[in-house]
LUMMI-146154 format. One record per residue (C-alpha): x, z, y; residue number from 0; residue in three letters. Coordinates in Angstrom, 3 decimals. Layout:
// residues N
X, Z, Y, pos, code
X, Z, Y, NUM, ALA
...
This chain:
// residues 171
X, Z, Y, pos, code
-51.972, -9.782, 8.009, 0, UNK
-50.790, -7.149, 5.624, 1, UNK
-47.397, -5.157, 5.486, 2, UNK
-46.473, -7.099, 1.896, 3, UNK
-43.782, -9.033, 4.277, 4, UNK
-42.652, -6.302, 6.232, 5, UNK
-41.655, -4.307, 3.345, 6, UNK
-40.066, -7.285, 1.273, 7, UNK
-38.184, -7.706, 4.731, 8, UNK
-36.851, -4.188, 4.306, 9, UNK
-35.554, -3.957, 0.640, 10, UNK
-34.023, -7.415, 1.308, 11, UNK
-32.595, -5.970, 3.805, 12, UNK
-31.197, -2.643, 1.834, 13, UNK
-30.237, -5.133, -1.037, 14, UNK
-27.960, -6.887, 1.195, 15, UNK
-26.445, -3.274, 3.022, 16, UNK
-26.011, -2.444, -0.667, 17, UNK
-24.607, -5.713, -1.897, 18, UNK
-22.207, -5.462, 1.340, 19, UNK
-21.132, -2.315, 0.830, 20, UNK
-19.965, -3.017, -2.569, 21, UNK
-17.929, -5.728, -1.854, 22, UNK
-16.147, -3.961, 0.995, 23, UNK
-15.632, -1.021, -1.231, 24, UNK
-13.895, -3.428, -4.206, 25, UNK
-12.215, -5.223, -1.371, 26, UNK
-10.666, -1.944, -0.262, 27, UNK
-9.983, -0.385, -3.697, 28, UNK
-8.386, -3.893, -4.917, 29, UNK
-5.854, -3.527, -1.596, 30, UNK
-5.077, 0.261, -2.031, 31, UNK
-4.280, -0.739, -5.704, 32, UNK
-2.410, -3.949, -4.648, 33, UNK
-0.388, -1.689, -1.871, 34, UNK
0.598, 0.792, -4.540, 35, UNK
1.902, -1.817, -6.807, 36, UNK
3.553, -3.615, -3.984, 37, UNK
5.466, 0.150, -3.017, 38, UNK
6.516, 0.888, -6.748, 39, UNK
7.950, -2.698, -6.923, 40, UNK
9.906, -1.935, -4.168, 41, UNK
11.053, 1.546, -4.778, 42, UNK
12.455, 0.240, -8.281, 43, UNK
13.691, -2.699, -6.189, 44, UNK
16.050, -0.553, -4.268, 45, UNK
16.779, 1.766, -7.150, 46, UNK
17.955, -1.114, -8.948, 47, UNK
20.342, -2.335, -6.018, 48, UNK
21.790, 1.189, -5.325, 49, UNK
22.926, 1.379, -8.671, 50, UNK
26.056, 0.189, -9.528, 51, UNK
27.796, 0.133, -13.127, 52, UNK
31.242, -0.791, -13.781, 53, UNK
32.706, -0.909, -17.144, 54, UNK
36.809, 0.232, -17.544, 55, UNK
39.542, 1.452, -19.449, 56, UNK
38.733, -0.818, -22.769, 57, UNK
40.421, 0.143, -25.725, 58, UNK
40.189, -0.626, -29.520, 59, UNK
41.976, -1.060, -32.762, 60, UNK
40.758, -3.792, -34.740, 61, UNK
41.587, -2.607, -38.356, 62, UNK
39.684, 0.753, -37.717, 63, UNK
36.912, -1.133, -36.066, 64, UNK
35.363, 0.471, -32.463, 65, UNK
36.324, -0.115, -28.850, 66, UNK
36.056, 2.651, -26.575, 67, UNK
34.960, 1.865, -22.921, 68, UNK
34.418, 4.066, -19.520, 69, UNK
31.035, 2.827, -17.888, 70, UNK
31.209, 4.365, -14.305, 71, UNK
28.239, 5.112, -12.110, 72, UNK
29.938, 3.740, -8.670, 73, UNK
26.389, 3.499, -6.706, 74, UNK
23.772, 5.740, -5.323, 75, UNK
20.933, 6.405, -7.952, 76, UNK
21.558, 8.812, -10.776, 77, UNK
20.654, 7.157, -14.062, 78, UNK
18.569, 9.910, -15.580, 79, UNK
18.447, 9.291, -19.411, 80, UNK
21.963, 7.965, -20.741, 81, UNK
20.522, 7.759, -24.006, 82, UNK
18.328, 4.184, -22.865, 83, UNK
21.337, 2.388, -21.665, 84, UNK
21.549, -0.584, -23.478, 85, UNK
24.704, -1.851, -24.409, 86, UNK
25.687, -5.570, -25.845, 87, UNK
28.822, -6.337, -27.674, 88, UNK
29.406, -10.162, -28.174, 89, UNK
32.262, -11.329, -30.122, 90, UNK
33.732, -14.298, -29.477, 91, UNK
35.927, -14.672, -32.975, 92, UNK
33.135, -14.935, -34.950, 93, UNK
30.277, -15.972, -32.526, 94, UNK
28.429, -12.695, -32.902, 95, UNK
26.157, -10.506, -30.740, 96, UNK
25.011, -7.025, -31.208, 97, UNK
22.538, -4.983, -29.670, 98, UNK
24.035, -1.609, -29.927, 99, UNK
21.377, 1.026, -29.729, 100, UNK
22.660, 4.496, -28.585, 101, UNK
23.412, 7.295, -31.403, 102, UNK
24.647, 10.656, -31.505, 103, UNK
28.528, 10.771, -32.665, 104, UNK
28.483, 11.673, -36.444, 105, UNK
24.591, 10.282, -36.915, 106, UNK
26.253, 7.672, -39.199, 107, UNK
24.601, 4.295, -38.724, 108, UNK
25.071, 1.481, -40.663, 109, UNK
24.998, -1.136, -38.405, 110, UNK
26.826, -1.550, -34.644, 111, UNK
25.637, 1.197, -32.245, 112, UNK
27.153, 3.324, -29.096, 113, UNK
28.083, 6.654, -28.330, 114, UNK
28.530, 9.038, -25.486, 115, UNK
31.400, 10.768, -26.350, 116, UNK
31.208, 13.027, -22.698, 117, UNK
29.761, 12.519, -18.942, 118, UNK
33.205, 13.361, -16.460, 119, UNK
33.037, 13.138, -12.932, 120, UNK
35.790, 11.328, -11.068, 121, UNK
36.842, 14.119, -9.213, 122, UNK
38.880, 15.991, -11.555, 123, UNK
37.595, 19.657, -12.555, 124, UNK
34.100, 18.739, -12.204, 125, UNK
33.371, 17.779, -15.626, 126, UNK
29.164, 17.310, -15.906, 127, UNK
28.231, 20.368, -14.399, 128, UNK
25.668, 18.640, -11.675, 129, UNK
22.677, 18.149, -13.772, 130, UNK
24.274, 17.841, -16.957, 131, UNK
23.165, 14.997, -19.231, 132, UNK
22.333, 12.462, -16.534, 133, UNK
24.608, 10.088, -14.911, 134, UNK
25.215, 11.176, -11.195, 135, UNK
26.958, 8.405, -8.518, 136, UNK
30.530, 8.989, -9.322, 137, UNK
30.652, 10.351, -12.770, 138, UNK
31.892, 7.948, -15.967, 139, UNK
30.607, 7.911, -19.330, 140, UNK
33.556, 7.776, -22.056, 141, UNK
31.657, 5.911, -24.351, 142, UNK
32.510, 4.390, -28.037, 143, UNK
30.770, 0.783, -29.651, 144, UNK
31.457, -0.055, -33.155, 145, UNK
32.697, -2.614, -34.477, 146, UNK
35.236, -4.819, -32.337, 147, UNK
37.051, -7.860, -31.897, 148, UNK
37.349, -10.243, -29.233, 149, UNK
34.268, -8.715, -27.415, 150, UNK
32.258, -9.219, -24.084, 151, UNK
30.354, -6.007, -23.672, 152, UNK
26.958, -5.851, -21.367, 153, UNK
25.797, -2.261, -20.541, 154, UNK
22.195, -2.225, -18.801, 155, UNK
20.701, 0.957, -17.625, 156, UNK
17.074, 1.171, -17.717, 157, UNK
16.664, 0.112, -13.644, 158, UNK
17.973, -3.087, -14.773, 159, UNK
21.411, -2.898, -13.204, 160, UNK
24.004, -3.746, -15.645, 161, UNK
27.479, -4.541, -16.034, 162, UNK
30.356, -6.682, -18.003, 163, UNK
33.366, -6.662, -19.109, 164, UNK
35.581, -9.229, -21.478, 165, UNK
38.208, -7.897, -23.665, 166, UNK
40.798, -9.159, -26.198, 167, UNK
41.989, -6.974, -28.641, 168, UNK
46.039, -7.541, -28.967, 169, UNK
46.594, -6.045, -32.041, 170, UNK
């Protein structure tokens, strides 16, 4: 009897350590990845329910054709970039809806579009001097949308929290 078995008994063996050790090293990499995903779901799961927008204080003319608006940050989570906040006029006299990208006041755009006109705080004095730029909890962005009507406006910051608000114009 020769050692022909023996040794095809051992890399069979090795072979299956190997093969073994491969699948418990993608087993483990697939649940660290899975885990991670899992965490960052959740994380922008509880940024999006500790944010909280409300819009106020609508006002517009509808001969000179804007509506201004105060969106207020009443949660927890700073909104970093004001800039992404989407913002949706519908009009209900015509049945209209706009997507109104943000632009800088004076940028002149030709279709409907937003504007920050300033970031106060609701504590008077304050004005945006805590990181300036970015919407803290408890500061409101005076804000202008062109054109109006009889509009519903949506605001949506990039978490996905949003906020509405339906408003007749009088005059």
């Amino acid at each position: 009897m020769g050692f022909g078995p023996v040794i095809a008994t051992a890399m069979s063996v090795i072979v299956l350590l190997a093969a073994g050790y491969m699948l418990v090293s993608g087993i483990t990499n697939s649940s660290d990845t899975t885990g991670m995903a899992l965490k960052e779901a959740s994380d922008r799961h509880l940024q999006q329910e500790n944010t909280l927008l409300t819009i106020g204080n609508l006002s517009g003319n509808r001969t000179s054709g804007y509506l201004t608006f105060n969106l207020n940050n009443a949660g927890n989570e700073k909104i970093d970039n004001v800039s992404q906040i989407d913002v949706i006029v519908k009009f209900t006299n015509p049945d209209e809806s706009w997507w109104c990208p943000n632009q800088a006041p004076g940028a002149g755009s030709a279709g409907p579009y937003w504007t920050c006109v300033q970031i106060t705080s609701v504590t008077p004095g304050i004005g945006d001097s805590i990181n300036p730029g970015m919407l803290d909890p408890g500061e409101v962005v005076n804000a202008s949308a062109f054109p109006s009507n009889n509009v519903w406006v949506q605001a949506t910051a990039p978490d996905g929290a949003s906020a509405t608000y339906l408003w007749t114009i009088n005059n």
